[in-house]
C-alpha positions in Angstrom: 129.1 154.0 98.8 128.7 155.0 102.7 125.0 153.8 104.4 124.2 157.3 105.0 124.0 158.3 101.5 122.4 154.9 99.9 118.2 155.1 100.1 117.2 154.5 104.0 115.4 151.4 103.3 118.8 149.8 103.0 120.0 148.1 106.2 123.9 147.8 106.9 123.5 144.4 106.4 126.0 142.6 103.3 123.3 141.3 102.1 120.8 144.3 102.1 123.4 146.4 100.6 124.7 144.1 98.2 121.1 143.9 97.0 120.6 148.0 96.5 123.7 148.9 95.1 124.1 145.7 92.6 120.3 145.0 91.6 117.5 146.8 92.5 116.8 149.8 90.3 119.1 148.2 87.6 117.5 147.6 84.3 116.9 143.9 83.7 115.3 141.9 80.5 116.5 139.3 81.0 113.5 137.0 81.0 114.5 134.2 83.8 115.8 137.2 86.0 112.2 138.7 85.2 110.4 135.9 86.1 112.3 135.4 89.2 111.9 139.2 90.5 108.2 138.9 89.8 107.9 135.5 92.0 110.0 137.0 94.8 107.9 139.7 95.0 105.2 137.7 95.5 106.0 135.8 98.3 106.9 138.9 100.2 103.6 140.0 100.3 103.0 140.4 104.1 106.6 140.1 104.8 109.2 142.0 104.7 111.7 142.2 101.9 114.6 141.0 104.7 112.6 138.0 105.2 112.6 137.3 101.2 116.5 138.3 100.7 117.6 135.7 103.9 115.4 133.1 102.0 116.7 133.5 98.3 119.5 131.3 98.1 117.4 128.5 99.6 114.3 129.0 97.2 116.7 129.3 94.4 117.7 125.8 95.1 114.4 124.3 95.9 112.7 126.1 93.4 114.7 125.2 90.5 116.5 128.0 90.0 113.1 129.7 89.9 113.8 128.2 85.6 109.5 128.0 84.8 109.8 125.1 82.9 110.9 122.9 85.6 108.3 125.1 87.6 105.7 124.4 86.1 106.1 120.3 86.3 106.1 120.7 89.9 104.2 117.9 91.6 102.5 117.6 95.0 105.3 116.0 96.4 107.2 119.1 95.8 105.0 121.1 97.0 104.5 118.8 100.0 108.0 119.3 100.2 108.4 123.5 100.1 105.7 123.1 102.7 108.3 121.3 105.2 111.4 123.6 104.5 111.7 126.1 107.3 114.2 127.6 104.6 111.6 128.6 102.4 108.6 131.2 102.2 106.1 128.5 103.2 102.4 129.7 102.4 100.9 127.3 100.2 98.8 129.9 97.8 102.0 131.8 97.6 103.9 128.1 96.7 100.9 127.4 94.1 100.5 130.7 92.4 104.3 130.2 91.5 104.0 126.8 89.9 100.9 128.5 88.0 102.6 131.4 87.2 105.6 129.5 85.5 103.1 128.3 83.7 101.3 131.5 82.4 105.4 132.3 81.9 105.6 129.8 79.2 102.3 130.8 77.3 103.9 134.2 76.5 105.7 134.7 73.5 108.2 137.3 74.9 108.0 138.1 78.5 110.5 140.3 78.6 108.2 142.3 75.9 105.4 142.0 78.2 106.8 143.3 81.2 109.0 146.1 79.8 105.4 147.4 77.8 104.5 148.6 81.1 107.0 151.1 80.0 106.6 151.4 76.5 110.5 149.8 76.5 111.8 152.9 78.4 112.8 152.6 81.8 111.6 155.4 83.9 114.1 157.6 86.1 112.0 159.4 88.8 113.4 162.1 90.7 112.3 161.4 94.3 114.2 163.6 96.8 113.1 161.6 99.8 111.7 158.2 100.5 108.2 159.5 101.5 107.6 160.3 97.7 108.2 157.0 96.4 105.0 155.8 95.7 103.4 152.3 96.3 102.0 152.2 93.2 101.3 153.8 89.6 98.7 153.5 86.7 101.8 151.6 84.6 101.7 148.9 87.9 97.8 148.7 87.9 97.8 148.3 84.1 100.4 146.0 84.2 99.3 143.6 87.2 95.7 143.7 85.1 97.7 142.3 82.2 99.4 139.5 84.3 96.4 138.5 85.6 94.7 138.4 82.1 97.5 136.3 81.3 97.2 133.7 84.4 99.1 135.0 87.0 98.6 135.3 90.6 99.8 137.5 93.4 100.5 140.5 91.4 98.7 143.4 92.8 99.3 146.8 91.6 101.6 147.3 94.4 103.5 144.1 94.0 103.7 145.0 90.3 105.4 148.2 91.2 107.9 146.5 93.7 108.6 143.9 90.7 109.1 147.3 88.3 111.5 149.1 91.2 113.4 146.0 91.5 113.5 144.9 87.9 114.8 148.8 86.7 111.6 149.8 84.6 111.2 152.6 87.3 114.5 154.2 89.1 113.2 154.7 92.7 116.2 155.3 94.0 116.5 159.0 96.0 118.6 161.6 94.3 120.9 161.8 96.8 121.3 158.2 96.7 124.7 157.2 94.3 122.6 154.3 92.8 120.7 156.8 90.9 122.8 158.7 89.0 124.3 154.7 88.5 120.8 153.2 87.7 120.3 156.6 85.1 122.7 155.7 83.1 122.2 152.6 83.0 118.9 153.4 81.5 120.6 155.4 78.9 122.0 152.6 77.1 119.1 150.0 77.8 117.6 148.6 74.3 115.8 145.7 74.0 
């Protein structure tokens, strides 16, 4: 896929495109992936999403594989610990919320379920022409990020819960003109869950 045609929020970086064309806009249910979308977008609140993507691999290793039931046994020392690491996304009410958020994570029966009623199981594939009509966030989002909070969980804003369903495929924001559309569609086609 060339840079020109790929959405315009997608740097040349490796990383950035690796990102796009593999998993954003892609369908997911499974829960840990779920879980781990919903706390990345989190922490990039006030950052930018490069910030969150050059950080990954390091929070994946210091957050226990971002698995919530390791998560949620977190101690101070670990946290004391995340708060040192110049590797990670340092901001301790950012560093809490996800220890309490792994454990709202294991209170739900099904969060795959959860998140994917947003959508009433159906991932949605928008038709955006251009960037500018992507919005920041929908009724689903707000609906949804009132849920999680009902439910325990923190830094999930509406427009946080929309990044979470861009990234996580219940909503295809990629442009038409963009290849991972048509990709992401179909996709969508076969998705059950």
């Amino acid at each position: 896929m060339t840079e020109s045609k790929r959405c315009s929020w997608c740097t040349s970086h490796p990383l950035y495109i690796e990102y796009h064309d593999s998993e954003w806009g892609v369908p997911e249910k499974d829960p840990l992936a779920l879980f781990e979308r919903l706390i990345l977008e989190g922490m990039q609140a006030g950052l930018s999403w490069w910030t969150v993507l050059q950080k990954r691999a390091r929070m994946r290793e210091q957050f226990f594989q971002f698995r919530p039931d390791n998560l949620a046994n977190a101690s101070e020392g670990d946290l004391q610990r995340w708060l040192g690491d110049a590797g990670l996304i340092r901001h301790r009410g950012k560093l809490e919320a996800m220890v309490g958020n792994a454990r709202a994570f294991l209170e739900l029966e099904s969060f795959t379920e959860f998140v994917w009623s947003a959508v009433d199981g159906v991932p949605r594939v928008n038709q955006h022409a251009r960037l500018q009509e992507v919005p920041a966030q929908t009724a689903e989002a707000a609906s949804l990020a009132k849920r999680l909070k009902r439910a325990g969980f923190r830094f999930v804003g509406p427009t946080t819960t929309y990044a979470f369903m861009q990234s996580a495929g219940l909503v295809n924001d990629h442009v038409t003109t963009c290849p991972s559309h048509s990709v992401c569609a179909d996709k969508a086609l076969g998705f059950s869950l």
